[in-house]
C-alpha positions in Angstrom: 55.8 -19.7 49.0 55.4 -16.7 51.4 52.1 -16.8 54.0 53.4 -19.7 56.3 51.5 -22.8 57.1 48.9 -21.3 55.1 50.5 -20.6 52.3 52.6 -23.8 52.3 49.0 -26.0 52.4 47.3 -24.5 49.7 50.0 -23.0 47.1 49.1 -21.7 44.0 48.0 -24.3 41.4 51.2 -25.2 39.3 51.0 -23.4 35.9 49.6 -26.0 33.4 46.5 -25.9 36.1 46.5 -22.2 36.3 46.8 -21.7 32.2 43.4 -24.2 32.0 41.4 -21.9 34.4 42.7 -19.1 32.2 41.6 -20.5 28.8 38.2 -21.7 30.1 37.7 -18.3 32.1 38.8 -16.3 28.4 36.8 -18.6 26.3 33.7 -17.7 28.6 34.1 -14.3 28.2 34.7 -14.8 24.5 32.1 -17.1 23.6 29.5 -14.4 24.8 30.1 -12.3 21.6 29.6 -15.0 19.0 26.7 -16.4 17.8 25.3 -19.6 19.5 23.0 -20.9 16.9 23.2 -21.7 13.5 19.4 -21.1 12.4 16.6 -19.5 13.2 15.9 -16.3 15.9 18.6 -14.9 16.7 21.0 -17.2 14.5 23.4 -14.4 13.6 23.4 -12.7 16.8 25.5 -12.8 20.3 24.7 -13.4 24.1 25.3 -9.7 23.7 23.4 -9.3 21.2 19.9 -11.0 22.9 20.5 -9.6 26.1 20.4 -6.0 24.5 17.5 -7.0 22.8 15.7 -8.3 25.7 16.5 -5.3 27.5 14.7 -3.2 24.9 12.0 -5.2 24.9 12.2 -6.9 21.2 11.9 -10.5 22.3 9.6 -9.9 25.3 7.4 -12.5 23.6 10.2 -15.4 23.6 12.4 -14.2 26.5 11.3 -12.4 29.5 13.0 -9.1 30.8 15.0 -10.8 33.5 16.6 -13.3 31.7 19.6 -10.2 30.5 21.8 -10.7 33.2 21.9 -14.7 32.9 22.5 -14.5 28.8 25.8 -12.4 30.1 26.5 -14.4 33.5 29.0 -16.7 31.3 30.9 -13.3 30.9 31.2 -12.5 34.1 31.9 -16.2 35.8 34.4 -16.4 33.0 36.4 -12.6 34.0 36.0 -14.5 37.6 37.8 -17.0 36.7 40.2 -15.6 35.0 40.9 -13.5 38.4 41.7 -16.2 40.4 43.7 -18.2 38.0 46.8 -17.9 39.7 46.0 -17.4 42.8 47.1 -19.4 45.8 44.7 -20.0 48.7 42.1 -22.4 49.9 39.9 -19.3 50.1 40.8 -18.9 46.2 40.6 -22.6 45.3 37.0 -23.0 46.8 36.0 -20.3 44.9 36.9 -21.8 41.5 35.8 -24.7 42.4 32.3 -23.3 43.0 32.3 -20.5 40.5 33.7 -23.5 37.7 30.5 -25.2 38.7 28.1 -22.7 38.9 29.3 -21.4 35.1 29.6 -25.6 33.5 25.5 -26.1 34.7 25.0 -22.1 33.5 26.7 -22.6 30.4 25.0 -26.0 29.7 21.2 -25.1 30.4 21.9 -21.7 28.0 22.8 -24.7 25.2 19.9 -26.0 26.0 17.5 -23.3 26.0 18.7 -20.8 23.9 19.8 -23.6 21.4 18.0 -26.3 21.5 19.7 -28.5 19.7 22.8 -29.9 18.7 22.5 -29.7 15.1 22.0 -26.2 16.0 24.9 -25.1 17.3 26.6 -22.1 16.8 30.5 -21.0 17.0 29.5 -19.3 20.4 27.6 -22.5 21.9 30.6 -24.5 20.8 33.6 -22.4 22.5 31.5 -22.5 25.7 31.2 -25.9 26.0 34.9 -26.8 24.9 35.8 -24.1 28.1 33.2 -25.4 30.3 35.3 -28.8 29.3 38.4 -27.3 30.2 37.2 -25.4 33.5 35.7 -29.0 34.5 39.4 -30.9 33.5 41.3 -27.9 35.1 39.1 -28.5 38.4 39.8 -32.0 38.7 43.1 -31.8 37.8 43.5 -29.6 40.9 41.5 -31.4 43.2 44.1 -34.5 42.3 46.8 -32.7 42.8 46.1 -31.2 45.9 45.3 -34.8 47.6 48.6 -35.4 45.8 50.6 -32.5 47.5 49.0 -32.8 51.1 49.6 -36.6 51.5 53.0 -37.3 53.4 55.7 -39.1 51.0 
């Protein structure tokens, strides 16, 4: 790997690592157009879907104005993630780490809230917790491996 000491002491992840932070970061970004509930307000609709609605002041009474941007924040941590997939670097590795952790506890509390329930559901609220599963795997399996490849054999 090119970038000397650097670049020697934090390579890029190895590629079953890397493909992980892809899938999680694409199911993120995915999961935001399909439904997250099964029943009930908005059971047929999207992330997308509510946040539009939200911004045009249909669910004022259940979901205020400035809640948009954080029913599409799972996007947007997801095309993150996706970025830095590959990329070598502590600089990139810390940012993973934090922006893999910042969308898991997002991702989690809009289950929660927007949900409810378990029994509840939807095809979108399942994809984002299977990649929030993956992102959080991925992670750890880095964080191993990079105590792995920075001990002396």
């Amino acid at each position: 790997m090119r970038g000397g000491a650097v670049g020697a002491r934090w390579p890029r992840p190895p590629l079953p690592i890397g493909i992980g932070w892809l899938l999680g970061g694409l199911s993120w970004v995915t999961a935001v157009f399909l439904p997250w509930r099964t029943d009930g307000v908005l059971s047929r609709s999207s992330l997308m879907d509510a946040a539009r609605f939200v911004r045009r002041g249909i669910l004022d009474g259940i979901v205020p104005p400035a809640a948009a941007p954080l029913l599409l924040a799972p996007a947007l941590l997801g095309l993150v993630v996706v970025v830095l997939s590959g990329v070598g670097g502590r600089t990139a590795s810390v940012a993973r780490a934090v922006i893999g952790g910042l969308g898991a506890v997002l991702v989690l509390l809009l289950v929660a809230k927007v949900v409810g329930g378990l029994d509840r559901v939807g095809s979108g609220g399942w994809l984002a917790v299977a990649a929030t599963a993956l992102v959080a795997g991925s992670l750890t399996a880095e964080i191993i491996w990079r105590r792995n490849a920075t001990r002396p054999h």
